[in-house]
N, C-alpha and C positions, 0 to 999 in steps of 0.2 A: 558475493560481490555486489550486485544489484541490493540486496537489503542493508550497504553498509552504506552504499551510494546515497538511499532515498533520506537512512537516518541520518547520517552525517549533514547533507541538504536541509532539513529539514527539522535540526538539533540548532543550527548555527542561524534560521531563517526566524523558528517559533520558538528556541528553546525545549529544553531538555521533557515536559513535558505535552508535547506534542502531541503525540499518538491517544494520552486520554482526553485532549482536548477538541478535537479532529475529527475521529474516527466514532464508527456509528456502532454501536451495539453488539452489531454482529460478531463483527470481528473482536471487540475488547471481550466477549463472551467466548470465544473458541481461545483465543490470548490467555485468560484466566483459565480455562480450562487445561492448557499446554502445559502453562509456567505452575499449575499446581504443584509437581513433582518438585520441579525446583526448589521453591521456596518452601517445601516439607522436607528437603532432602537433607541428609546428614555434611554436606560440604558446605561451609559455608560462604566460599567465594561463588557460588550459584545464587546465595540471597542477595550477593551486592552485583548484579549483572543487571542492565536495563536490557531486556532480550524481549522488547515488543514485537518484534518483524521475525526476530528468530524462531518465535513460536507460531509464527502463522506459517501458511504452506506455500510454497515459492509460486502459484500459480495465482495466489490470494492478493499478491503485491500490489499491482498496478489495479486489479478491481478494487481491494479497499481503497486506491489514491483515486477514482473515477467515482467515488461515490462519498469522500469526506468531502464537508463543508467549513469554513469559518463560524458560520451558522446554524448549529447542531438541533436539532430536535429527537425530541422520543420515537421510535420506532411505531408505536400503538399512536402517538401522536398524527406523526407523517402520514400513514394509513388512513386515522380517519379523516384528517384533510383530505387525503386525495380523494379519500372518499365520496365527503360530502361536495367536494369540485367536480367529479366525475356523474355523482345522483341529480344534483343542484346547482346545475352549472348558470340559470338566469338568476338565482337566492345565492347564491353560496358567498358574496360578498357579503350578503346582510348578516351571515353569519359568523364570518371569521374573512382575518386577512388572508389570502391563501400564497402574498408575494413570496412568502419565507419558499416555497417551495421550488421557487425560481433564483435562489440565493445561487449563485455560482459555485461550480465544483473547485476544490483544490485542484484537480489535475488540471482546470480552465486558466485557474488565477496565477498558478504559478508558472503557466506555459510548458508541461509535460509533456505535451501533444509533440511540440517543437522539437521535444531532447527525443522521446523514444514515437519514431513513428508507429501508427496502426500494424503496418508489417510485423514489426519486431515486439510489440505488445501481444499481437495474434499469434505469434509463431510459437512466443513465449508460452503463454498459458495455453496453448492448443497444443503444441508440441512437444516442447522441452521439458516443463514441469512435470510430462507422463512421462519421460525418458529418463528426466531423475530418479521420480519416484519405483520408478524397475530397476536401476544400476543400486538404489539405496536401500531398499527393500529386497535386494541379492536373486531378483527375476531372472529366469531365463531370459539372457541374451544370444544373440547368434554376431558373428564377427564386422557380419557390415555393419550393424546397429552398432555396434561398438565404436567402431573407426566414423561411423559418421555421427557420432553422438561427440566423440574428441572430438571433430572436425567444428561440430556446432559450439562446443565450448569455446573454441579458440576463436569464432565467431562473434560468441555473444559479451566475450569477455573483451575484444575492439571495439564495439559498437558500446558498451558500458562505460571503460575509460573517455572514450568520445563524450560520452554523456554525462560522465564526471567533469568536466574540463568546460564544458557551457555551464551546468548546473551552480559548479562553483564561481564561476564567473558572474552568473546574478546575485550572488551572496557576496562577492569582495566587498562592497561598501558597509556592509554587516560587520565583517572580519575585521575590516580594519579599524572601525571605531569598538572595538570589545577589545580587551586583555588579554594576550594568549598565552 
């Protein structure tokens, strides 16, 4: 639900490709890594699926959206900037601009912070994402983890709709000037 939330947000905000415009390395490498199967696979409505979030891991979501920028750079890039600002912090302008480093997060500029609070981000990848990964991985469970893993779904999935319903709400002036 949350990965249909972010893409759909964020389809309708930047356009369809998004995710490779955005997003930093890390994640378009573990991405490609995922969707390999797929797009080798003998079905071929798996090659026509844009399944960028689907192939990342539900705990991955809001860290990849806490670390995309509008303003992209190389990973070996970013590093040795901060590098040389960290070694040569009186020279380090004479060497390079280091403002890109302070380019705003996507999760700043689009106001994320607003839809999903700290709580519910932390509870998220702290909590929930290991509860999936035991119910979906066929882990030994015991009955309370059970019933309070329901209980947190039914949870997360009002606090998502909630956050669908702002989320789209910064996008109407979008929506209504495109074609549907």
């Amino acid at each position: 639900m949350l990965r249909g939330i972010i893409n759909r947000y964020m389809t309708i905000k930047y356009e369809g490709n998004w995710f490779e415009t955005y997003t930093y390395e890390d994640y378009m490498d573990k991405y490609k890594i995922y969707n390999k199967w797929f797009l080798s696979s003998k079905y071929g409505l798996f090659k026509r699926i844009d399944n960028h979030l689907y192939n990342l891991e539900i705990g991955d979501i809001f860290r990849l959206l806490k670390t995309a920028k509008k303003k992209q750079i190389d990973r070996v890039v970013k590093t040795a900037i901060e590098n040389i600002v960290k070694h040569e912090k009186d020279k380090a302008s004479d060497y390079i601009n280091s403002d890109i480093l302070d380019a705003p997060l996507l999760w700043e500029e689009e106001k994320f912070d607003e839809v999903f609070s700290d709580e519910i981000v932390e509870k998220w990848q702290d909590d929930f994402s290991k509860r999936r990964n035991m119910i979906a991985h066929n882990k030994m469970i015991c009955k309370d983890l059970y019933f309070d893993t329901i209980a947190k779904i039914q949870f997360y999935k009002e606090e998502f709709l909630k956050a669908e319903k702002v989320l789209l709400s910064y996008v109407k002036p979008f929506r209504d000037n495109r074609l549907w």
